[in-house]
N, C-alpha and C positions, 0 to 999 in steps of 0.2 A: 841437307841434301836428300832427296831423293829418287831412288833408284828405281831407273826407265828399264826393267827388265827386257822387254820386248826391245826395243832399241841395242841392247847389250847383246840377245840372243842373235840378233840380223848382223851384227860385227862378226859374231860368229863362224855364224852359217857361209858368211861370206870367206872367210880361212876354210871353210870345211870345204865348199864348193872346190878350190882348187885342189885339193886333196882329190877328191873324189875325181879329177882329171886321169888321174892313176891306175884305175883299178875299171872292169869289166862289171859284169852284173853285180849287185850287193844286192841280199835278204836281211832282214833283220827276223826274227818268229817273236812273238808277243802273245805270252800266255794266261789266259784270266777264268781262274775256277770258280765255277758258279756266276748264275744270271745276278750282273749287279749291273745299272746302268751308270753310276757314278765313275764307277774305276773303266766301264768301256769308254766313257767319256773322256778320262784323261789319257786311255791309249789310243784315239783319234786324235787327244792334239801331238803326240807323236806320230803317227803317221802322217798325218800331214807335213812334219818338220820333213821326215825321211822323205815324201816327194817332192819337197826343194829340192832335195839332195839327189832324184832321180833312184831311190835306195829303196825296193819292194820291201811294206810290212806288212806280217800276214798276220793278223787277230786270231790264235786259237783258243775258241770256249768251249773248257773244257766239264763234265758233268758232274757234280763234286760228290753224286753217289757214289762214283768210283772208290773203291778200296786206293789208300797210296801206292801198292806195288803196282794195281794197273795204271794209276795216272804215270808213274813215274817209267814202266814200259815202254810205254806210249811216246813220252818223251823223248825217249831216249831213240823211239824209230823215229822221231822225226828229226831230231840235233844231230843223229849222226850223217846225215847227206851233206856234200860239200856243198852243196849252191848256199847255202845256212850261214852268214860269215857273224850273225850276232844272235842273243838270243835275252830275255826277259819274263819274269811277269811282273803282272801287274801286284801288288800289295796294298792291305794285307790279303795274305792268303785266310783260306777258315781253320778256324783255331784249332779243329778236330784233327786239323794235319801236322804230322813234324813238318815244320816249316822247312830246316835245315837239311833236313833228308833230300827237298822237293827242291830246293836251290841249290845242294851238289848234285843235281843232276846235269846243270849248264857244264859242259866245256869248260875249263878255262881259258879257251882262246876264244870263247864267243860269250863269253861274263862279261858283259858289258857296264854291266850296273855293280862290276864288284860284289860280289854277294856270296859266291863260291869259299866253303871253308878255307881253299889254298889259296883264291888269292886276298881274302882277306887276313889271312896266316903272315902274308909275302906284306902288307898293306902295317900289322900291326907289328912287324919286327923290322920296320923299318926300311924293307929293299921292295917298295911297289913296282909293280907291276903296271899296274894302274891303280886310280884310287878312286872311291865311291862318291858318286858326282855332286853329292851336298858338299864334299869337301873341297873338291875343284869350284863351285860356284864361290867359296868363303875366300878360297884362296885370289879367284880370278877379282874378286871385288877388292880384297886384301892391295894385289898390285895394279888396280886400274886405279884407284884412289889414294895409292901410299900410304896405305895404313899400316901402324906399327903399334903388333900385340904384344910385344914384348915383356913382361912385369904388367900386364893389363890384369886386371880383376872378370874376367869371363866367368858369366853366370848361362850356364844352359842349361834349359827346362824342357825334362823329355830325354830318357835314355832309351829310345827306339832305335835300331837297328841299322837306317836307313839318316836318320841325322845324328842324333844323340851321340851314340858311343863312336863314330867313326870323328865328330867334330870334335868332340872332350880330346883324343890322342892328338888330332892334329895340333889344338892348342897345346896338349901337356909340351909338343914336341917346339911351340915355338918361346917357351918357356914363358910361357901366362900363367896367372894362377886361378885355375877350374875349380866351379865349385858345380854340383849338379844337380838340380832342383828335380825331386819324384813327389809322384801324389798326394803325400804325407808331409812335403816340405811347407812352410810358411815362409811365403813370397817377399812379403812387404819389408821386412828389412834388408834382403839382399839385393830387390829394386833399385831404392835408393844408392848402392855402394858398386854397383857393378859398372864397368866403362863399357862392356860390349856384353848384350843380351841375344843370345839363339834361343830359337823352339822352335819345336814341331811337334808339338803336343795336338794339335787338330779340335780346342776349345776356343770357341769366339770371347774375343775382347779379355782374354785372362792375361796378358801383360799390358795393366791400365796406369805405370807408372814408370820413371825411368829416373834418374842423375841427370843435369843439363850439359849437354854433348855428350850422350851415351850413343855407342850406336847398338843400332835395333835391326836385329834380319832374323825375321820372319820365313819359315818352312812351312808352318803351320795352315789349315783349312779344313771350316765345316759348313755346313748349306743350316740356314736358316731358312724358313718362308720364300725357298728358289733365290735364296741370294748366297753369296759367299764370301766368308769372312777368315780374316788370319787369327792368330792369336794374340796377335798385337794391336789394342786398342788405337788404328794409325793416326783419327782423327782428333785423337787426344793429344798426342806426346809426336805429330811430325815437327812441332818448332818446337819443342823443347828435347829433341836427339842429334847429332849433328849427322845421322846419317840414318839413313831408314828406308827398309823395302815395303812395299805396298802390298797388299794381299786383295784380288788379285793383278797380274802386272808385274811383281817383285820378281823372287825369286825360282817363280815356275818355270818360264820359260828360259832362263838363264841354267838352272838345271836339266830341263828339256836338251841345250844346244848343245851341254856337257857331256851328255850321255851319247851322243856319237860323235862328239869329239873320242870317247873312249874307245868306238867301236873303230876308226882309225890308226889310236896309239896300237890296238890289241893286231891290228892288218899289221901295221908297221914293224913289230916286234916279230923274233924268232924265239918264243916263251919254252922255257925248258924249267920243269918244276918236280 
């Protein structure tokens, strides 16, 4: 089988729509330090979803000469006005920065993407708040297909911040057993033996092998020669996985839909932390 992201993301949007019947102006702010045109790229296909939704996103770029204490000033005058009801950046940020510094900067009623030390504190003891929206997409595909991780052999590759370690919990939590492939690991036999393979490692075609009905989801993406590629070798292993996301078309815009489905949950609650 494989998965029509975009189709998935428009079921979506369509729940979200009515939500959005509720509520009066929405902002999202969407922050991206230094000129990179790849990462303004993936925050125009969010903005675009937010004008489905009638939901103002504002792109701010910001100069990554700045010292962290002035970026994160700066920030912090613009997150504190109420019109602001969500807020993000884009990642990764540049290395020179504490990352974590610059993402508890967000609110946590405007963390949309989960990223904030508390709510990913609230997220990895078990009482979320919301949860970080690679895990809402595993999950939402988990019950549109009835899948059962149960005692499954999960192999994730990539303990990034953003897939890796927030998926490795949610499996430990559905009692899978996680193994977790980093730079240094040797692939090829854990390939063979795993029933469900994640990454988002962002290396083209480095999952070139699988088990037959393994399922395969794909986070992962990098540009070759203006094209774009998963990590997942798709055109090798779609009929030998019983389930498989496409790169691109898979899982981007299913995470795309999930990330203001959060910014909803976060309306909807009365968050006291």
């Amino acid at each position: 089988m494989i998965i029509e992201g975009k189709k998935l993301a428009e079921e979506i949007l369509e729940k979200l729509k009515e939500k959005r019947k509720n509520y009066d102006k929405l902002k999202i702010a969407a922050f991206l330090i230094g000129k990179d045109e790849e990462k303004l790229s993936f925050l125009k296909i969010k903005q675009k979803f937010a004008q489905e939704l009638n939901i103002e996103f504002k792109i701010y770029e910001i100069d990554e000469n700045l010292s962290k204490r002035k970026i994160r000033k700066y920030l912090s005058q613009i997150l504190k006005h109420k019109t602001i009801q969500g807020a993000i950046f884009q990642l990764p940020i540049p290395e020179k920065f504490p990352i974590q510094y610059l993402l508890n900067s967000i609110p946590i009623k405007k963390d949309i993407d989960c990223l904030s030390s508390r709510l990913l504190g609230k997220f990895y003891t078990n009482i979320p708040v919301i949860r970080p929206p690679a895990v809402e997409v595993v999950d939402f595909i988990k019950e549109k297909y009835n899948l059962d991780f149960q005692g499954k052999n999960v192999l994730i590759v990539g303990y990034g911040r953003l897939v890796g370690k927030p998926l490795a919990h949610y499996f430990a939590n559905l009692n899978s057993t996680v193994i977790i492939a980093q730079s240094k690991t040797e692939l090829k036999e854990y390939l063979k033996t795993a029933d469900v393979i994640v990454t988002g490692v962002g290396k083209a075609n480095l999952i070139d092998d699988c088990k037959n009905g393994a399922v395969l989801i794909d986070f992962g993406y990098s540009f070759e020669n203006g094209k774009i590629y998963g990590d997942i070798n798709f055109e090798k292993l779609k009929n030998k996985a019983s389930l498989i996301t496409p790169t691109p078309g898979g899982t981007g815009p299913i995470l795309v839909a999930k990330l203001f489905e959060n910014l909803f949950k976060l309306l909807e609650k009365k968050i006291v932390i």
